[in-house]
C-alpha positions in Angstrom: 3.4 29.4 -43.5 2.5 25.7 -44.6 4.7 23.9 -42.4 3.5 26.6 -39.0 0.0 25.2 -40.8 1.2 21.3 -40.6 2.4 21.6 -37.4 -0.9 23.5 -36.0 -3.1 20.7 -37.8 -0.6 18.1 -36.0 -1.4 19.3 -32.4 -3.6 17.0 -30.3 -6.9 18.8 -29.2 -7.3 18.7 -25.7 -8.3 15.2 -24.1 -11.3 15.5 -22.0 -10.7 12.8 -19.5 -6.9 13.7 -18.5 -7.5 17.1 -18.2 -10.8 16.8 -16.2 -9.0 14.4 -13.7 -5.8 16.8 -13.8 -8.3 19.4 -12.5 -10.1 17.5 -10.0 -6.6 16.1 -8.5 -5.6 19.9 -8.6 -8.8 21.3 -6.7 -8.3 18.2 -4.0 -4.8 19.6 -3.6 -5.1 22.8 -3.6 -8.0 22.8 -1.0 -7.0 20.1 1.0 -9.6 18.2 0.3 -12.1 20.9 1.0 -10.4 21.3 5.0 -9.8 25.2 3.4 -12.7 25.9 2.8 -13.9 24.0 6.2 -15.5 21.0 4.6 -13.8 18.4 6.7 -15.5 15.3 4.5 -12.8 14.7 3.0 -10.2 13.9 5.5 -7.7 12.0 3.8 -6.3 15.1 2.5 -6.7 17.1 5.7 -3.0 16.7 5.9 -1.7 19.4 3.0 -3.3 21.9 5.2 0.4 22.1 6.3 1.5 22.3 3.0 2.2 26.6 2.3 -0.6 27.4 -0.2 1.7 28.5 -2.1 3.4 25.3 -3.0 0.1 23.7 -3.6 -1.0 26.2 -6.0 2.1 25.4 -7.9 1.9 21.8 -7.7 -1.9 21.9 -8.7 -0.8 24.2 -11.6 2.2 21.6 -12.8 -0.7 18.6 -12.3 -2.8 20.6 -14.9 -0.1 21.5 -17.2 1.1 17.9 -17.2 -2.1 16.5 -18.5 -2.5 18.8 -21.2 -1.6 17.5 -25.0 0.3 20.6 -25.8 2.6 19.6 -23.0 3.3 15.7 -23.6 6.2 16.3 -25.8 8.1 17.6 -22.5 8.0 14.1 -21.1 9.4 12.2 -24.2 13.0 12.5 -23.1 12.0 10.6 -20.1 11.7 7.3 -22.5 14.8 6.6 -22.0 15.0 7.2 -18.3 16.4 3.5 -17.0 15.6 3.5 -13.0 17.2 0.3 -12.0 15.1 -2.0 -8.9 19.5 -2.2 -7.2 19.4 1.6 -7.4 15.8 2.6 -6.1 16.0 0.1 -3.5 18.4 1.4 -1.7 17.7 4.6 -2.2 13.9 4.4 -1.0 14.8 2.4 2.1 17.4 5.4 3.4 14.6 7.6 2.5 12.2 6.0 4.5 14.3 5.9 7.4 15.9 9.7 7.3 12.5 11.2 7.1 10.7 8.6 9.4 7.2 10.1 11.5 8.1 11.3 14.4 4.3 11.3 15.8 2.8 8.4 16.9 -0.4 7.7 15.2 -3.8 5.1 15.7 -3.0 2.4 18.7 1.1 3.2 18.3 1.4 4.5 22.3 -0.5 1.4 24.0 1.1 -0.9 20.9 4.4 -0.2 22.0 3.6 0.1 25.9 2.2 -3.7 25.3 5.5 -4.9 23.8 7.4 -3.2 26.5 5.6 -4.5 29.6 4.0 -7.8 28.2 5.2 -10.4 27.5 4.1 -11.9 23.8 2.4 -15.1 25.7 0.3 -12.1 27.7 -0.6 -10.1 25.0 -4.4 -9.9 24.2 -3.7 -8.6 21.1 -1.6 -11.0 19.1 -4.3 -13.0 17.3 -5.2 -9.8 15.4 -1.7 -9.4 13.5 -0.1 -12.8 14.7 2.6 -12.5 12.4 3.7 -8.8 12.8 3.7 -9.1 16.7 5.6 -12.4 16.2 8.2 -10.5 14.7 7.8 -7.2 16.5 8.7 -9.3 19.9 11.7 -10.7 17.9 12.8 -7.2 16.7 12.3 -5.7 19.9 14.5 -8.6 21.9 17.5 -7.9 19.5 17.6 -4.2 19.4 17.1 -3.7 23.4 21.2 -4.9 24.8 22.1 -1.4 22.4 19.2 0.8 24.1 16.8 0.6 21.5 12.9 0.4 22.6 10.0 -1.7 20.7 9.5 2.0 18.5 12.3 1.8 16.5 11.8 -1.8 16.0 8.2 -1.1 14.5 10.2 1.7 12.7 12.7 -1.0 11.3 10.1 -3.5 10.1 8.2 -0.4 8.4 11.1 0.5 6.2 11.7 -3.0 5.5 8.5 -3.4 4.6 9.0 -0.2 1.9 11.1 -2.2 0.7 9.0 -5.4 -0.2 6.7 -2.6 -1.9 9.1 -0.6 -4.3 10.2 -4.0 -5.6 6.4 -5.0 -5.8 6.1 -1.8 -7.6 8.6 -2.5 -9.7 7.9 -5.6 -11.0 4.2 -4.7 -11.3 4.9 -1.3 -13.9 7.8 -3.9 -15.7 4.9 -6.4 -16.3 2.2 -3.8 -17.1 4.2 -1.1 -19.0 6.3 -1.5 -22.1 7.5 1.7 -22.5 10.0 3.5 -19.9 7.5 6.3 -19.4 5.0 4.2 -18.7 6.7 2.8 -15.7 7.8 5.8 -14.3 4.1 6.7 -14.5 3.3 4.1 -12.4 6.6 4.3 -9.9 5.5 7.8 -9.0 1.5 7.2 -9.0 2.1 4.3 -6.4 4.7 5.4 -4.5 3.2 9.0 -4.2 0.1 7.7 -2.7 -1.0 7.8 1.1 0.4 4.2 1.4 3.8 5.3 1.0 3.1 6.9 4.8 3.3 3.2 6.3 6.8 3.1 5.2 8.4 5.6 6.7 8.4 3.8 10.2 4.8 4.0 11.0 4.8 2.6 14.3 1.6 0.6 14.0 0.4 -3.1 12.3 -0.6 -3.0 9.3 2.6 -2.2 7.1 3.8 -5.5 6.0 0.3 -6.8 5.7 -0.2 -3.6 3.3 3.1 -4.4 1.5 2.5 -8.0 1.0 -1.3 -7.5 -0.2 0.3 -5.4 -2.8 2.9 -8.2 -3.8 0.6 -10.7 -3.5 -1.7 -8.8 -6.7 1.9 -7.6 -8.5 2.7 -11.6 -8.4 -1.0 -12.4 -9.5 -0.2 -9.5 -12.6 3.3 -11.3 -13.2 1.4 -15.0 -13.1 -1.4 -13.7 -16.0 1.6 -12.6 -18.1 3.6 -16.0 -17.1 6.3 -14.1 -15.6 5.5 -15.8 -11.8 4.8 -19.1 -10.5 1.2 -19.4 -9.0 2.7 -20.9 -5.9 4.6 -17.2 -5.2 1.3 -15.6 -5.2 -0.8 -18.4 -2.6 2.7 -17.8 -0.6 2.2 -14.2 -0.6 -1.5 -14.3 -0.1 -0.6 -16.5 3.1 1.9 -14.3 3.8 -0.4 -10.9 4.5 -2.9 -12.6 6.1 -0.5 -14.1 8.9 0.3 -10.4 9.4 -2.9 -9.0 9.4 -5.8 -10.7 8.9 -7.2 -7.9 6.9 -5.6 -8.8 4.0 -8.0 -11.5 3.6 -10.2 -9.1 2.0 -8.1 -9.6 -1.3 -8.0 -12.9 -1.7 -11.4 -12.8 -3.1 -9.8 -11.2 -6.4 -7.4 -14.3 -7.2 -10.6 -16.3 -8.6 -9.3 -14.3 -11.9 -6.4 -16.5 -11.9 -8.3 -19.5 -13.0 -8.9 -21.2 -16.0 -11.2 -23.7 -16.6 -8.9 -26.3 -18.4 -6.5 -26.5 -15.2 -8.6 -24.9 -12.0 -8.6 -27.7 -9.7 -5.2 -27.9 -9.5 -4.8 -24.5 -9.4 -7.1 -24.2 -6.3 -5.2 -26.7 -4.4 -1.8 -24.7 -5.2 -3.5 -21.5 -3.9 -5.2 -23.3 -0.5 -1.8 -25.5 0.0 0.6 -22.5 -0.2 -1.6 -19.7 1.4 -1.8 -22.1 4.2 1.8 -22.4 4.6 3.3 -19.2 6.5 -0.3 -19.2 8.8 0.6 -22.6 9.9 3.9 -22.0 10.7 3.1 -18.5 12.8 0.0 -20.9 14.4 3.0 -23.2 15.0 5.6 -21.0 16.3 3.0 -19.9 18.8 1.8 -22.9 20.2 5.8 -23.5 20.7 6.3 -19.9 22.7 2.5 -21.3 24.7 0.8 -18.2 23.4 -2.7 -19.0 24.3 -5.2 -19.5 21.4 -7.7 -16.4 20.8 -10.7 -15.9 23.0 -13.8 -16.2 21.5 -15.9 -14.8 24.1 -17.8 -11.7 23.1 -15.8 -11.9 20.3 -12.5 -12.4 18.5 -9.6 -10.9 20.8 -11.7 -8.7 22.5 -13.8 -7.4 19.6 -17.5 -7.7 19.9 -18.7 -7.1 16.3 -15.7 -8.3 13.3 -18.4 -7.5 10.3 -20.6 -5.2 9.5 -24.4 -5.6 8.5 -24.9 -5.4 5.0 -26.8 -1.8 5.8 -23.5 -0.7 7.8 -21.4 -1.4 5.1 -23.1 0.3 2.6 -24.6 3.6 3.8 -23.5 6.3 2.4 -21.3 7.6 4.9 -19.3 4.3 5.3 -19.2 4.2 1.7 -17.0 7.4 1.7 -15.2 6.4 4.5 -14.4 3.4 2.6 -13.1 5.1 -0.1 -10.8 7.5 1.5 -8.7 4.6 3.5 -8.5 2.9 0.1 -6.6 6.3 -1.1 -4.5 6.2 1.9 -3.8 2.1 2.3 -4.3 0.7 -1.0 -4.5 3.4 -4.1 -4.3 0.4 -6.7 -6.2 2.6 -9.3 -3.0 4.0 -11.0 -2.5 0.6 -12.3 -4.9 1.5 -15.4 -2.2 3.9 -16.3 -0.4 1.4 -17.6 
């Protein structure tokens, strides 16, 4: 009777904030983000609508059951899970590949129409992901004597670029997360988000610009912890923005790397390596006599690149905002850690 007492006194109450989150991801499952109940505001998780209800009511049931106290002694055999980088790797890039999208999505029909009937010197297009179509021509020149079109290049650089981010992923939970569970934690948090859809051959351009945005902040991680040189991270940085300039948008967040005993130099490692790999693209094309962007009424044919402050931040946008951050970026399971 005393010990049954012990153990009883022993038991964790309930944590509020795991469970209320557990619910919350549970409901968004379960209902598809509303779409069942035809609330279409949250389209990011339209998709499970073609998920059997069924299968979400159990998954939503699991999520709950996982976050309660009572529950966390089930995961303690997983502390001594080892998931090696040399046996994920290759196991996530044959993944990617074997279940591939088979729908085209965004700008993928005229993308690939453009690479098949234009040359790259004729494409208005190239300034906006100069890296990616560099590479895209390249990819698409080697696969056509075997039959191959321009898609299943764009499917080829995809995976690969799966690749860069399970090994970013890696690195990032080895950095963050002492414990074994810990990383697994963040392994399946990351790679189960909607950016995990750009690697399974997503014929469109913002894959590798994703993938190196994300190894561009898993370096920055590495470099507070001294584990990376600061020189990998302005090379990364470089790196995304050559293959889509939208990745710009998270250079702002380096300015953490600084210290004030040794910023100067610092700033000068991050402008002279993040300008490497956009010099050499800029290079490479003024070799092949791609012409240089056209500025008139706009950059490559886009009238308006930024939004007014009130554009940006209506409500509206604001949600919008925060939905393609679920699907592109979800970085927020990094606090897991």
């Amino acid at each position: 009777m005393n010990a049954d007492r012990l153990e009883f006194q022993n038991v964790r109450p309930v944590a509020l904030v795991p469970v209320t989150v557990a619910l919350i991801a549970a409901a968004l499952l379960i209902t598809a983000g509303g779409t069942t109940f035809g609330d279409n505001g949250w389209w990011a998780f339209g998709f499970l609508t073609y998920v059997p209800m069924a299968l979400r009511w159990l998954a939503g049931a699991l999520i709950v059951l996982a976050s309660v106290p009572f529950a966390y002694g089930w995961w303690r055999p997983l502390r001594r899970l080892v998931i090696p980088w040399w046996a994920a790797l290759p196991t996530a890039l044959a993944a990617f590949w074997v279940f591939r999208e088979r729908t085209w999505h965004g700008d993928a029909l005229y993308k690939v129409d453009l690479l098949t009937k234009q040359p790259l010197q004729a494409n208005p297009y190239v300034w906006k992901e100069p890296l990616d179509s560099l590479l895209e021509y390249a990819l698409s020149g080697l696969v056509q004597p075997v039959g191959l079109g321009p898609d299943v290049a764009i499917a080829l650089m995809s995976v690969a670029a799966g690749g860069v981010f399970v090994l970013a992923t890696w690195a990032a939970a080895t950095w963050l997360a002492g414990s074994t569970l810990r990383r697994l934690v963040i392994y399946t948090a990351l790679l189960a988000g909607g950016t995990s859809l750009l690697w399974f051959g997503h014929v469109e351009n913002y894959s590798w610009s994703t993938a190196m945005a994300f190894a561009t902040l898993a370096l920055a991680v590495g470099y507070l912890g001294g584990r990376a040189p600061l020189w990998a991270v302005a090379v990364a940085g470089g790196t995304a923005v050559s293959f889509h300039p939208q990745a710009a948008f998270i250079l702002p967040a380096l300015l953490v790397l600084l210290r004030r005993d040794r910023w100067p130099r610092q700033v000068v490692t991050l402008v002279l390596g993040g300008l490497v790999v956009p010099l050499l693209t800029a290079g490479v094309f003024w070799w092949l006599k791609v012409p240089p962007p056209g500025l008139d009424g706009g950059f490559a044919g886009d009238p308006q690149l930024f939004w007014t402050p009130m554009q940006a931040l209506a409500p509206a946008q604001l949600a919008e905002a925060l939905q393609n951050l679920w699907l592109i970026a979800p970085l927020w399971p990094l606090w897991i850690g």
